[in-house]
N, CA, C and O atoms as a Maestro MAE file, in Angstrom:
{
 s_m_m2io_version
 :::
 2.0.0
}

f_m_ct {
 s_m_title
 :::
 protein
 m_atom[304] {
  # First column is atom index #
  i_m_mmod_type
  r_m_x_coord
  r_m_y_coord
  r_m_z_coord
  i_m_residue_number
  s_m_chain_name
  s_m_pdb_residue_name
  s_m_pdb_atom_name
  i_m_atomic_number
  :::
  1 25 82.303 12.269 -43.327 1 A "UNK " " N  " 7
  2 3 82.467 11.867 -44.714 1 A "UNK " " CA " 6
  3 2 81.829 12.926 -45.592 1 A "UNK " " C  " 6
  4 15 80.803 13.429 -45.133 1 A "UNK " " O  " 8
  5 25 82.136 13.236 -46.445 2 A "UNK " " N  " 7
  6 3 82.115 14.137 -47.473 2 A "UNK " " CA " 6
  7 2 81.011 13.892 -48.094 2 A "UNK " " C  " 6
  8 15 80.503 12.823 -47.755 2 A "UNK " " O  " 8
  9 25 80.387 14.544 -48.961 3 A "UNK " " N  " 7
  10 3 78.953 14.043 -49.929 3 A "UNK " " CA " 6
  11 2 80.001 13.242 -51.013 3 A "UNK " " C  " 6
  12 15 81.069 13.732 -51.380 3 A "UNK " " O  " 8
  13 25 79.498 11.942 -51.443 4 A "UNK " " N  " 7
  14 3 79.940 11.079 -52.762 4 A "UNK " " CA " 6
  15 2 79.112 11.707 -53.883 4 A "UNK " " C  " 6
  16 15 78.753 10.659 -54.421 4 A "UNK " " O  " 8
  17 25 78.739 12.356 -54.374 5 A "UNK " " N  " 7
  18 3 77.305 13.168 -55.282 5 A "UNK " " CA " 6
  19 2 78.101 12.060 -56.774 5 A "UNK " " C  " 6
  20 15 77.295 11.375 -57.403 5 A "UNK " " O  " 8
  21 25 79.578 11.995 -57.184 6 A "UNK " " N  " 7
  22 3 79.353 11.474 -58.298 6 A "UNK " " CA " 6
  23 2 79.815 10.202 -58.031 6 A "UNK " " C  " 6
  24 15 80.626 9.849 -58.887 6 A "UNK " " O  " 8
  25 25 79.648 9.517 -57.321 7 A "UNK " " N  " 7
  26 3 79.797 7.775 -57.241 7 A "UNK " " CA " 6
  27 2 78.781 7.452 -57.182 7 A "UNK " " C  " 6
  28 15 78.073 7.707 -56.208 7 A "UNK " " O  " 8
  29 25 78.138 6.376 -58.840 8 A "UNK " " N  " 7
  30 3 76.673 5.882 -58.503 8 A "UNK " " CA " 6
  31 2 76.995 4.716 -59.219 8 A "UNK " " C  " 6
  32 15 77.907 4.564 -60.032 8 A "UNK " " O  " 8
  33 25 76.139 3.892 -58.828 9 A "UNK " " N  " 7
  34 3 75.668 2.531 -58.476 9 A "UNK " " CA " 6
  35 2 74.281 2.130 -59.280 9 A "UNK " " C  " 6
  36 15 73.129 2.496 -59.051 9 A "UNK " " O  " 8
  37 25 74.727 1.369 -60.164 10 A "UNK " " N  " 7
  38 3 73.080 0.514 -61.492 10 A "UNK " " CA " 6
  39 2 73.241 -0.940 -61.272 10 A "UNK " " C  " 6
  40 15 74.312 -1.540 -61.373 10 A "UNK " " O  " 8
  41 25 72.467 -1.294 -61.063 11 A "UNK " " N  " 7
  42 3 72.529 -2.849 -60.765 11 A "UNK " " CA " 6
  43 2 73.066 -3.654 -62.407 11 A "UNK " " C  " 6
  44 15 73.739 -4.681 -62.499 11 A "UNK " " O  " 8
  45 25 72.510 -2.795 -63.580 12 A "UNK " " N  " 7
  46 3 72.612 -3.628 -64.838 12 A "UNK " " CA " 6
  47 2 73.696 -2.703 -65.562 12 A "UNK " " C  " 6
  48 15 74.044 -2.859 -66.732 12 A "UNK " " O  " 8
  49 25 74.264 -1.545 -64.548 13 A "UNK " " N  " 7
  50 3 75.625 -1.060 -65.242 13 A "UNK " " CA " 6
  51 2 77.351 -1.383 -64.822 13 A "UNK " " C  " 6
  52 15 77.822 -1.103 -63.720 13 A "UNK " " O  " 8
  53 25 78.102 -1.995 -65.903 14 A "UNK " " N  " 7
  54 3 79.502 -2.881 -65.166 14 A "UNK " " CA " 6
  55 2 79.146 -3.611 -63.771 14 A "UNK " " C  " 6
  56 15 79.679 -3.473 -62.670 14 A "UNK " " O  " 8
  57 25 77.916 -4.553 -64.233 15 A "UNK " " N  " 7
  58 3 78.005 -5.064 -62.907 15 A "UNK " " CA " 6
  59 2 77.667 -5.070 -62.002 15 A "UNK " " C  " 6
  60 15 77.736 -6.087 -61.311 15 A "UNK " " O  " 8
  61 25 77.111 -3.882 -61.547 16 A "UNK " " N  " 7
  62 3 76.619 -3.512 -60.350 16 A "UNK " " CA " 6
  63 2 77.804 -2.628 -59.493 16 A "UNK " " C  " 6
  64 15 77.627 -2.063 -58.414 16 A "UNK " " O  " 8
  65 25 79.142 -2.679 -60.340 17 A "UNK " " N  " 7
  66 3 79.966 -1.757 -59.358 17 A "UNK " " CA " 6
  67 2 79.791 -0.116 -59.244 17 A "UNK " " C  " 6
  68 15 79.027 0.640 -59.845 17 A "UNK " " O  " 8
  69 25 80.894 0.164 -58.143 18 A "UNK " " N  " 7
  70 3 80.918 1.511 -58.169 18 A "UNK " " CA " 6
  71 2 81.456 2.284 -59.175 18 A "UNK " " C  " 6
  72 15 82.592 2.014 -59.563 18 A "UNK " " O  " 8
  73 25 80.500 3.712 -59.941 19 A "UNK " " N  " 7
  74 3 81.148 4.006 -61.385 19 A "UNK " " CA " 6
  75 2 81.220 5.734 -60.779 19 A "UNK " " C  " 6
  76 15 81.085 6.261 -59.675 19 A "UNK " " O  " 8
  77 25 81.554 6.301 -62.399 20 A "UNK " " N  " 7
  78 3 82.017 7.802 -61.990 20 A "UNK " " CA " 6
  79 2 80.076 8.310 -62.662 20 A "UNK " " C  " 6
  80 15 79.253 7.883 -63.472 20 A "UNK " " O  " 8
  81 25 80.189 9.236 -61.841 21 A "UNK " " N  " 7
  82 3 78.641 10.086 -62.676 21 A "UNK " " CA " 6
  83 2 77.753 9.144 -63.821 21 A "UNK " " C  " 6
  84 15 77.274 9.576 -64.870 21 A "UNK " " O  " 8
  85 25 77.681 7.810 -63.334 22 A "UNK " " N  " 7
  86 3 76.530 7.194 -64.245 22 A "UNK " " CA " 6
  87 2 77.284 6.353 -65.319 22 A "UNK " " C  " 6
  88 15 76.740 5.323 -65.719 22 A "UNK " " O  " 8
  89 25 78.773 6.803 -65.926 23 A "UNK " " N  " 7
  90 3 80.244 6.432 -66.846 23 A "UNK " " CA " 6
  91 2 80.149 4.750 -66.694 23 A "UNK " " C  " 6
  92 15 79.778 3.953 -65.833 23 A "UNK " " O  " 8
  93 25 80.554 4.716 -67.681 24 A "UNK " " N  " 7
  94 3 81.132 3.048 -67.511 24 A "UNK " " CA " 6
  95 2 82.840 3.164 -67.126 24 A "UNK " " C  " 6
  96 15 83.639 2.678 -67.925 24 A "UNK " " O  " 8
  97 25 83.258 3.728 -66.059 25 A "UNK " " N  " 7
  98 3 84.273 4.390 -65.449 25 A "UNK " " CA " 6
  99 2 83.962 3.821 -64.535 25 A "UNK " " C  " 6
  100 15 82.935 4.252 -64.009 25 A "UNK " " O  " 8
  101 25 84.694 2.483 -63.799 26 A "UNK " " N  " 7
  102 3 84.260 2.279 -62.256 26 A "UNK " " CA " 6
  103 2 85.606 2.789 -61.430 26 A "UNK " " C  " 6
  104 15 86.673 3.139 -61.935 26 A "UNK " " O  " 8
  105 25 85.246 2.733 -59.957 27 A "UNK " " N  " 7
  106 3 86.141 3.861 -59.132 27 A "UNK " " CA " 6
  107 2 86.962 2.600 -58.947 27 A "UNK " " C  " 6
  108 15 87.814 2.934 -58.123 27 A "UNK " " O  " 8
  109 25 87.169 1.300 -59.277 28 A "UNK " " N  " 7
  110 3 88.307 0.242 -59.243 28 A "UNK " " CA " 6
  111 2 89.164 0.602 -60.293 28 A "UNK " " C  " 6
  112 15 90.377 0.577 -60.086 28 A "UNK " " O  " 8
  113 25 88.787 0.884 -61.230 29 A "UNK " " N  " 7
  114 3 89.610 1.392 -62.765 29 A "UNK " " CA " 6
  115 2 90.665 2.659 -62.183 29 A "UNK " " C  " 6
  116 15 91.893 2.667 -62.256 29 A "UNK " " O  " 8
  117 25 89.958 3.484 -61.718 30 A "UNK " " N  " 7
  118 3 90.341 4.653 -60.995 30 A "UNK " " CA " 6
  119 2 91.334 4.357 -60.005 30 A "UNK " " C  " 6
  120 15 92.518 4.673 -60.117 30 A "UNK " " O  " 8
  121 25 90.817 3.727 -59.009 31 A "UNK " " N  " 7
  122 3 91.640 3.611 -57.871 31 A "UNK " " CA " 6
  123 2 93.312 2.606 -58.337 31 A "UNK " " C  " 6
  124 15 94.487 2.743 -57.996 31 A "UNK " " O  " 8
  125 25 92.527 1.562 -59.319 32 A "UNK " " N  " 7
  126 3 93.852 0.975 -59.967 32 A "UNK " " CA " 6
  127 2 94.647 1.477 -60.627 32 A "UNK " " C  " 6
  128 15 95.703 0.844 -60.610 32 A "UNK " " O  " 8
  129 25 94.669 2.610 -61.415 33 A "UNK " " N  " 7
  130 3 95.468 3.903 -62.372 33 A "UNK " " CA " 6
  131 2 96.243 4.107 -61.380 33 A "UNK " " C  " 6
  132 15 97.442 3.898 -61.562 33 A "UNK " " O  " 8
  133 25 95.724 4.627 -59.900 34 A "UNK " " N  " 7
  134 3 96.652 5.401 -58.581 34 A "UNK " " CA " 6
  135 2 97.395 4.652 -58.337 34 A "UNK " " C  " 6
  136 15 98.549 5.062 -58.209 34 A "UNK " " O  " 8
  137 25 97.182 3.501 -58.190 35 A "UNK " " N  " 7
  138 3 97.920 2.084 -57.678 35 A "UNK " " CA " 6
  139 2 99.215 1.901 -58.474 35 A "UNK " " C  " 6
  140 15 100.393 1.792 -58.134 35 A "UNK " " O  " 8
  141 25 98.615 1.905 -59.595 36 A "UNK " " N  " 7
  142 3 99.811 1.664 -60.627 36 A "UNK " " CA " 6
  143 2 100.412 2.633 -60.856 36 A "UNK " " C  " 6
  144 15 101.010 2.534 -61.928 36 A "UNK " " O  " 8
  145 25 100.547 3.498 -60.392 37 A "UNK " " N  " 7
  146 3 101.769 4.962 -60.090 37 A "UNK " " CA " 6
  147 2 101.129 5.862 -61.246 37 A "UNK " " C  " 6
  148 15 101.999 6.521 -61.814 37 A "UNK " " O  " 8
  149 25 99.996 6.042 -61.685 38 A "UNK " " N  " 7
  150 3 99.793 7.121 -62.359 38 A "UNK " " CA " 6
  151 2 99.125 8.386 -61.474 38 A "UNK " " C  " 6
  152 15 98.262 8.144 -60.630 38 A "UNK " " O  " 8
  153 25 99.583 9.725 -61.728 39 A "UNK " " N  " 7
  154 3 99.082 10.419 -61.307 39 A "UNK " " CA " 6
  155 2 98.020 10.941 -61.259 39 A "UNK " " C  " 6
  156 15 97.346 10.319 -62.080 39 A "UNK " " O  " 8
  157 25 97.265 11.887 -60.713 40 A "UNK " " N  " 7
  158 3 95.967 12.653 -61.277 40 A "UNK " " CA " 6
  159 2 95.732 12.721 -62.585 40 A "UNK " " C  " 6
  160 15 95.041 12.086 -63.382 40 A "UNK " " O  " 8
  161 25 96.811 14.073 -62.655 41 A "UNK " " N  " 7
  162 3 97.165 14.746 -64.186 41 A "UNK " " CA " 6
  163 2 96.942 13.635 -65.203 41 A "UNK " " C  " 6
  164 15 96.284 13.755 -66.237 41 A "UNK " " O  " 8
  165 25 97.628 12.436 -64.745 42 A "UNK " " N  " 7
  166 3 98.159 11.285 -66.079 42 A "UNK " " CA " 6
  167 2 96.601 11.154 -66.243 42 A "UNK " " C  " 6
  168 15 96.032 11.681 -67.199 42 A "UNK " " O  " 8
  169 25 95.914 10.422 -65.262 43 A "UNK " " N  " 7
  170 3 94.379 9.607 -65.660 43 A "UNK " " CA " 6
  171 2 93.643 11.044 -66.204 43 A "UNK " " C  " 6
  172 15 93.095 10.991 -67.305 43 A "UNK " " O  " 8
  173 25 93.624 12.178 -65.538 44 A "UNK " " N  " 7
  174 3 92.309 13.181 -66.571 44 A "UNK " " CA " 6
  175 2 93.265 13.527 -68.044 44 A "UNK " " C  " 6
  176 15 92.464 14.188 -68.705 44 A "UNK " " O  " 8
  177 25 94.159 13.449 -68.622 45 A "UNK " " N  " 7
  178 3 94.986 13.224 -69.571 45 A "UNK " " CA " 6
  179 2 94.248 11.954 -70.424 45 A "UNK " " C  " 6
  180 15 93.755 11.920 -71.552 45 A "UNK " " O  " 8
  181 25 94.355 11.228 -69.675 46 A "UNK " " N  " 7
  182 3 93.894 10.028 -71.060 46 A "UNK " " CA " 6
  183 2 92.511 9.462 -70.642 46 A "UNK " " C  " 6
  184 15 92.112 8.474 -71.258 46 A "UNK " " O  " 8
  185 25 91.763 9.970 -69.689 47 A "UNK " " N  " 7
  186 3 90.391 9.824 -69.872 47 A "UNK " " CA " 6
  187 2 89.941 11.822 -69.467 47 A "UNK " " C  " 6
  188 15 90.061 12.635 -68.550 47 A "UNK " " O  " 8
  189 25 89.447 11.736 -70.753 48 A "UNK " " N  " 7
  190 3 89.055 14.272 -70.879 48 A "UNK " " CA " 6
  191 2 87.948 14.141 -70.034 48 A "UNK " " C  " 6
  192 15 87.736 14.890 -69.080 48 A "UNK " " O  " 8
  193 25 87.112 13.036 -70.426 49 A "UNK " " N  " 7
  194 3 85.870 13.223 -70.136 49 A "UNK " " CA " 6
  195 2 85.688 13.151 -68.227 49 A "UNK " " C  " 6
  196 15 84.584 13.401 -67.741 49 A "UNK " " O  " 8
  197 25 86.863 12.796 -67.332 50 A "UNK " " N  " 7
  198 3 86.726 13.134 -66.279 50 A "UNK " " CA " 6
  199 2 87.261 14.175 -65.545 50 A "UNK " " C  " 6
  200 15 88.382 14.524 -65.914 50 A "UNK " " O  " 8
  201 25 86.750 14.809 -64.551 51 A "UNK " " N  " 7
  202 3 86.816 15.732 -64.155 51 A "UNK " " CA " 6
  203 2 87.804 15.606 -62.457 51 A "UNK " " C  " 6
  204 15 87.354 14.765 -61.679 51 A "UNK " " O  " 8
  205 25 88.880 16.303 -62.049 52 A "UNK " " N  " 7
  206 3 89.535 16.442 -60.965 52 A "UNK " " CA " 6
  207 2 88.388 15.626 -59.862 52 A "UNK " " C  " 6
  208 15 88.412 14.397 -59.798 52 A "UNK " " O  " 8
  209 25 87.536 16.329 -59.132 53 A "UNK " " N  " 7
  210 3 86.421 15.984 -58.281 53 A "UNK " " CA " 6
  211 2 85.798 14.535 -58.294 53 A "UNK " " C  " 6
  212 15 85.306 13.997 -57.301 53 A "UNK " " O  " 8
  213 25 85.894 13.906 -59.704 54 A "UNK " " N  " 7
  214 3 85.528 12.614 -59.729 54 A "UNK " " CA " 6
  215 2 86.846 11.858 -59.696 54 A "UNK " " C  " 6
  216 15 86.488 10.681 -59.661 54 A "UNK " " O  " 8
  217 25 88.284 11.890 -59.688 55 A "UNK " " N  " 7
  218 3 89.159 11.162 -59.346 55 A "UNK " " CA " 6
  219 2 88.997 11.427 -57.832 55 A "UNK " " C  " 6
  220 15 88.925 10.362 -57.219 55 A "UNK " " O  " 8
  221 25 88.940 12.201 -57.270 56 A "UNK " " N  " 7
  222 3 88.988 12.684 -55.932 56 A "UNK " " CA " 6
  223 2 88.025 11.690 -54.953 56 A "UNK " " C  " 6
  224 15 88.278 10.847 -54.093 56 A "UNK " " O  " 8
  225 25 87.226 12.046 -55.336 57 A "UNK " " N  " 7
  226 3 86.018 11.150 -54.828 57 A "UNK " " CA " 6
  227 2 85.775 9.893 -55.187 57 A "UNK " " C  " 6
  228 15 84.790 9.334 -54.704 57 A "UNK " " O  " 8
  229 25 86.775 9.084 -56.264 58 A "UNK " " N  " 7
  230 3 86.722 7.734 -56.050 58 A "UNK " " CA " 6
  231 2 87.950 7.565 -55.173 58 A "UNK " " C  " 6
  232 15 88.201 6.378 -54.962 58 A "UNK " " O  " 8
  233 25 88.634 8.269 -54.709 59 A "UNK " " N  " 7
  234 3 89.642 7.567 -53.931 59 A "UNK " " CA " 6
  235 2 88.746 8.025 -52.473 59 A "UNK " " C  " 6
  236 15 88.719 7.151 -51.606 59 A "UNK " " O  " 8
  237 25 88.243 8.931 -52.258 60 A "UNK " " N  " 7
  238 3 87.391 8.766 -50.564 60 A "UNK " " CA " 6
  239 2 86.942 7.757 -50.730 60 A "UNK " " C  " 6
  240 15 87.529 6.938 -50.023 60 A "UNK " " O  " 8
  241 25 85.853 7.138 -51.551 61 A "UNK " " N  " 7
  242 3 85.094 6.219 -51.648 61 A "UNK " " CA " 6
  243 2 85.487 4.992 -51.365 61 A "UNK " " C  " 6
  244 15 84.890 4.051 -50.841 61 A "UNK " " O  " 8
  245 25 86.959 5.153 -51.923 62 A "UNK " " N  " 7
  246 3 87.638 3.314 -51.959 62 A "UNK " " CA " 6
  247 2 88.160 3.504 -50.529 62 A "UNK " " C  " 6
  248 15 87.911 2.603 -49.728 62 A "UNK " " O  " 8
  249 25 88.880 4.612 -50.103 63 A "UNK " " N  " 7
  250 3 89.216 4.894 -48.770 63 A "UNK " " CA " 6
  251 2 87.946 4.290 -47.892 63 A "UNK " " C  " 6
  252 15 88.056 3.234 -47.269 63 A "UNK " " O  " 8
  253 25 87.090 4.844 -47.905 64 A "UNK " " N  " 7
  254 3 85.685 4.355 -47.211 64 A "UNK " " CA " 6
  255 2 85.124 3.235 -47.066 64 A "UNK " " C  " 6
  256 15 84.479 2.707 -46.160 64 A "UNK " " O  " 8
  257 25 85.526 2.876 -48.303 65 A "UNK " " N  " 7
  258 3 84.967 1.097 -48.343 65 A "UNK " " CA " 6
  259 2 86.046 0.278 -47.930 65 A "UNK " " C  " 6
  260 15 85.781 -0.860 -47.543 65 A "UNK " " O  " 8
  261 25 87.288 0.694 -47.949 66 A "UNK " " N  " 7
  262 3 88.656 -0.118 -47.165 66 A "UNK " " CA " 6
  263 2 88.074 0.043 -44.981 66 A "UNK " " C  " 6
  264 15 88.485 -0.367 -43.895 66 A "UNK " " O  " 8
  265 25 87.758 0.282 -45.136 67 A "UNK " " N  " 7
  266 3 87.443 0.921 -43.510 67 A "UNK " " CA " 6
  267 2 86.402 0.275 -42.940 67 A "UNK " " C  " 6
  268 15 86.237 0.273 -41.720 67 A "UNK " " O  " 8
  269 25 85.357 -0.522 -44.046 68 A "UNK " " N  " 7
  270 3 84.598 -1.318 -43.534 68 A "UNK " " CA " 6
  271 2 84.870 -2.606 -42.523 68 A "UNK " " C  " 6
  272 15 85.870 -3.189 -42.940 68 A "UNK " " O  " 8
  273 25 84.562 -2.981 -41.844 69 A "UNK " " N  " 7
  274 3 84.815 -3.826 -40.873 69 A "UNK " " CA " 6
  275 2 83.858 -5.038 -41.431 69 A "UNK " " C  " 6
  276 15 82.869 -4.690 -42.077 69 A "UNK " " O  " 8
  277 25 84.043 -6.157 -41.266 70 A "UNK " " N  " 7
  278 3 83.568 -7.580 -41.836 70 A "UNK " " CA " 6
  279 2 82.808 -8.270 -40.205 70 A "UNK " " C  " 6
  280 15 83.794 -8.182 -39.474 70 A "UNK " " O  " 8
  281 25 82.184 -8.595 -39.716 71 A "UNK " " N  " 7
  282 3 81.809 -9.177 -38.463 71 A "UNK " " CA " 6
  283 2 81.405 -10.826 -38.747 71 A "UNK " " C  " 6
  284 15 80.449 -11.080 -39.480 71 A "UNK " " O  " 8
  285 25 82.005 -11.649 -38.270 72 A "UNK " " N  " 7
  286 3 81.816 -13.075 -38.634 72 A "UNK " " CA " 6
  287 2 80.604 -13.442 -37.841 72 A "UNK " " C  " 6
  288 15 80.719 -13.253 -36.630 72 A "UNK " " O  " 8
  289 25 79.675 -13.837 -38.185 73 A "UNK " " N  " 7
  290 3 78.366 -14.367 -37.701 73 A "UNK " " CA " 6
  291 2 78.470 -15.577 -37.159 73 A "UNK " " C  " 6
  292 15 79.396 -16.265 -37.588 73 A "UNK " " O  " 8
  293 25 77.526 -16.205 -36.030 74 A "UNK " " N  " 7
  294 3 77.258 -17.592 -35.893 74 A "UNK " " CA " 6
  295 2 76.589 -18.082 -36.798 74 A "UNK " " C  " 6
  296 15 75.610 -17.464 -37.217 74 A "UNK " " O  " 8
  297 25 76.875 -19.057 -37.215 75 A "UNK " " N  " 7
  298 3 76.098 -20.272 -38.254 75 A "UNK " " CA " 6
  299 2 74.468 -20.515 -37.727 75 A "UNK " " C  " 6
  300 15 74.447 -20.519 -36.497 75 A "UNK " " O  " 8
  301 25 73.595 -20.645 -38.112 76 A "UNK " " N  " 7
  302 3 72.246 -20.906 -37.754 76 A "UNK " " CA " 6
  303 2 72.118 -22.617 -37.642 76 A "UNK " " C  " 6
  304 15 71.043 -23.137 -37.342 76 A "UNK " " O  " 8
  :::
 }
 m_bond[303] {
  # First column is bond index #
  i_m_from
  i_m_to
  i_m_order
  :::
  1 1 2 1
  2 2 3 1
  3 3 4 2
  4 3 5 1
  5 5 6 1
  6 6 7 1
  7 7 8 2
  8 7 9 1
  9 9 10 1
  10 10 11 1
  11 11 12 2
  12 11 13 1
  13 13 14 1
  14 14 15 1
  15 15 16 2
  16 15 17 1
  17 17 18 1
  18 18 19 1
  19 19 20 2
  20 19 21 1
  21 21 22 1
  22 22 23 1
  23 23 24 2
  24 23 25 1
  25 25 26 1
  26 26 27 1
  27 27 28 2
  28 27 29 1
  29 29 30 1
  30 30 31 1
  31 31 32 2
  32 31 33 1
  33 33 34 1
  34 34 35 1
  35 35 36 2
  36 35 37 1
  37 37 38 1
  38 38 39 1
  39 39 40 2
  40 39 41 1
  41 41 42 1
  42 42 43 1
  43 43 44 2
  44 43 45 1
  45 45 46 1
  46 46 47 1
  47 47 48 2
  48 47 49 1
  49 49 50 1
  50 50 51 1
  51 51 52 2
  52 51 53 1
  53 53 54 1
  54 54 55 1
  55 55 56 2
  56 55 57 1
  57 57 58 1
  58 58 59 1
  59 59 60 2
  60 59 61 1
  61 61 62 1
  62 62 63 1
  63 63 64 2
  64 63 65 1
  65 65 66 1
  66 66 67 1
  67 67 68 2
  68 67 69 1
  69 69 70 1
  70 70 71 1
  71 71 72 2
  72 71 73 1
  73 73 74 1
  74 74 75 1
  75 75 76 2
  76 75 77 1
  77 77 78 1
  78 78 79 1
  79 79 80 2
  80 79 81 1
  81 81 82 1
  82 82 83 1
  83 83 84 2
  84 83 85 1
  85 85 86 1
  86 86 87 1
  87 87 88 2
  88 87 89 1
  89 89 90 1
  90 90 91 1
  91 91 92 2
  92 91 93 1
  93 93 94 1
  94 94 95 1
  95 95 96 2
  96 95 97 1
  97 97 98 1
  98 98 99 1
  99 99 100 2
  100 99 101 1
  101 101 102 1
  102 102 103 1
  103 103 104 2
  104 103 105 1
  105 105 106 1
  106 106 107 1
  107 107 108 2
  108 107 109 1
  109 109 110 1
  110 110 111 1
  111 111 112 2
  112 111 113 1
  113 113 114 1
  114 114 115 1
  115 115 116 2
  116 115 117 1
  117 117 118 1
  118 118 119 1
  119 119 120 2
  120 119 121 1
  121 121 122 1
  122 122 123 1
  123 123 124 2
  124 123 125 1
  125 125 126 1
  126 126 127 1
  127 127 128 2
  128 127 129 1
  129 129 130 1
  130 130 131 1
  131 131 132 2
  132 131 133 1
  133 133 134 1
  134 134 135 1
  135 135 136 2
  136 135 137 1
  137 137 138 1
  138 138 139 1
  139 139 140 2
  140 139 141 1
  141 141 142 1
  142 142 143 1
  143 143 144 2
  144 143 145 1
  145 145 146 1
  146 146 147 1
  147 147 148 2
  148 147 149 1
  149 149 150 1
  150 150 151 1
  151 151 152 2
  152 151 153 1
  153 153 154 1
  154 154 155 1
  155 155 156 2
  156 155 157 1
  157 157 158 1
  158 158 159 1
  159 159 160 2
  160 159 161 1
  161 161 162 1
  162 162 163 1
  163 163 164 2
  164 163 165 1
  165 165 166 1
  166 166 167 1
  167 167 168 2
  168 167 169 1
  169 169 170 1
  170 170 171 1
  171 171 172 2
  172 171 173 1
  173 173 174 1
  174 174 175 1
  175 175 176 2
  176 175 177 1
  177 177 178 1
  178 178 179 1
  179 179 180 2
  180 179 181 1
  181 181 182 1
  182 182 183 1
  183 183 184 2
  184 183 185 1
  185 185 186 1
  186 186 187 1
  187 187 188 2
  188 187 189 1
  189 189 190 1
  190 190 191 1
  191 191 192 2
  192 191 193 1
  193 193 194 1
  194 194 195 1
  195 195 196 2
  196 195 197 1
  197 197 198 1
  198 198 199 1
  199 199 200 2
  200 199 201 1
  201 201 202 1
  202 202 203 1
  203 203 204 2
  204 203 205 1
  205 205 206 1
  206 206 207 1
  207 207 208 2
  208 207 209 1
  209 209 210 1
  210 210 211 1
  211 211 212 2
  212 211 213 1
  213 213 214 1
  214 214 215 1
  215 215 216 2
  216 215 217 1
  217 217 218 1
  218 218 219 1
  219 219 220 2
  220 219 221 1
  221 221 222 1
  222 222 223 1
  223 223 224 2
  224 223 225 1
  225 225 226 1
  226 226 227 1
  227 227 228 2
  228 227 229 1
  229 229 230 1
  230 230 231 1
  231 231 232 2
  232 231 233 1
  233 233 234 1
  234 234 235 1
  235 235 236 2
  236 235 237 1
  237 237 238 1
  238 238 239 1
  239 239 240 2
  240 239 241 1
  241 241 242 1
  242 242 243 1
  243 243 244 2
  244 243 245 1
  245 245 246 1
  246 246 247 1
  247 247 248 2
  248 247 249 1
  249 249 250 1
  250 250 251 1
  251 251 252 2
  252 251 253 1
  253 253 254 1
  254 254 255 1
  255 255 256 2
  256 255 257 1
  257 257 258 1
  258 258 259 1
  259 259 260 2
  260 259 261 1
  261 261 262 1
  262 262 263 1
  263 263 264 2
  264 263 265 1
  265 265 266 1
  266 266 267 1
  267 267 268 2
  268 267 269 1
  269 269 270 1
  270 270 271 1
  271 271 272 2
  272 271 273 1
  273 273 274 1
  274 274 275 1
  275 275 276 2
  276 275 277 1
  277 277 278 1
  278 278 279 1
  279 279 280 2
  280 279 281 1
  281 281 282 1
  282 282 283 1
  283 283 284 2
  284 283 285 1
  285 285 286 1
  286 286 287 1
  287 287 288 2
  288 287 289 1
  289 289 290 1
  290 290 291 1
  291 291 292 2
  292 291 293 1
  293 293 294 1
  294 294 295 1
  295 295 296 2
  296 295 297 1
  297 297 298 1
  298 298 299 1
  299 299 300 2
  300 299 301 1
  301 301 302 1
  302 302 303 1
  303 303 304 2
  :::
 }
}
């Protein structure tokens, strides 16, 4: 896995989700733009303030967190 350097995490920022460089930009916003058929180009187009490397790296990230495995526990 790659270094994530701009995916960070504030407990009292959007929530507690995953954002771009500190942004109230979370990598769900991001990853949902891709989803919804917009391209790279389109999202750094109508948000300037992000940079190629931070679209990039919220899609490893969501890639990464899709890959997690869930393990069902016994009940106590």
């Amino acid at each position: 896995m790659r270094e994530l350097n701009r995916i960070t995490q504030q407990p009292g920022m959007m929530g507690g989700k995953a954002c771009i460089r500190g942004m109230r930009v979370t990598v769900g916003m991001i990853v949902g733009q891709v989803g919804a058929g917009s391209s790279i180009d389109e999202i750094l187009a109508e948000y300037p303030y992000l940079e190629r490397e931070d679209v990039m790296q919220a899609l490893r990230y969501a890639a990464w967190r899709a890959e997690e495995r869930e393990v069902v526990l016994a009940s106590a």
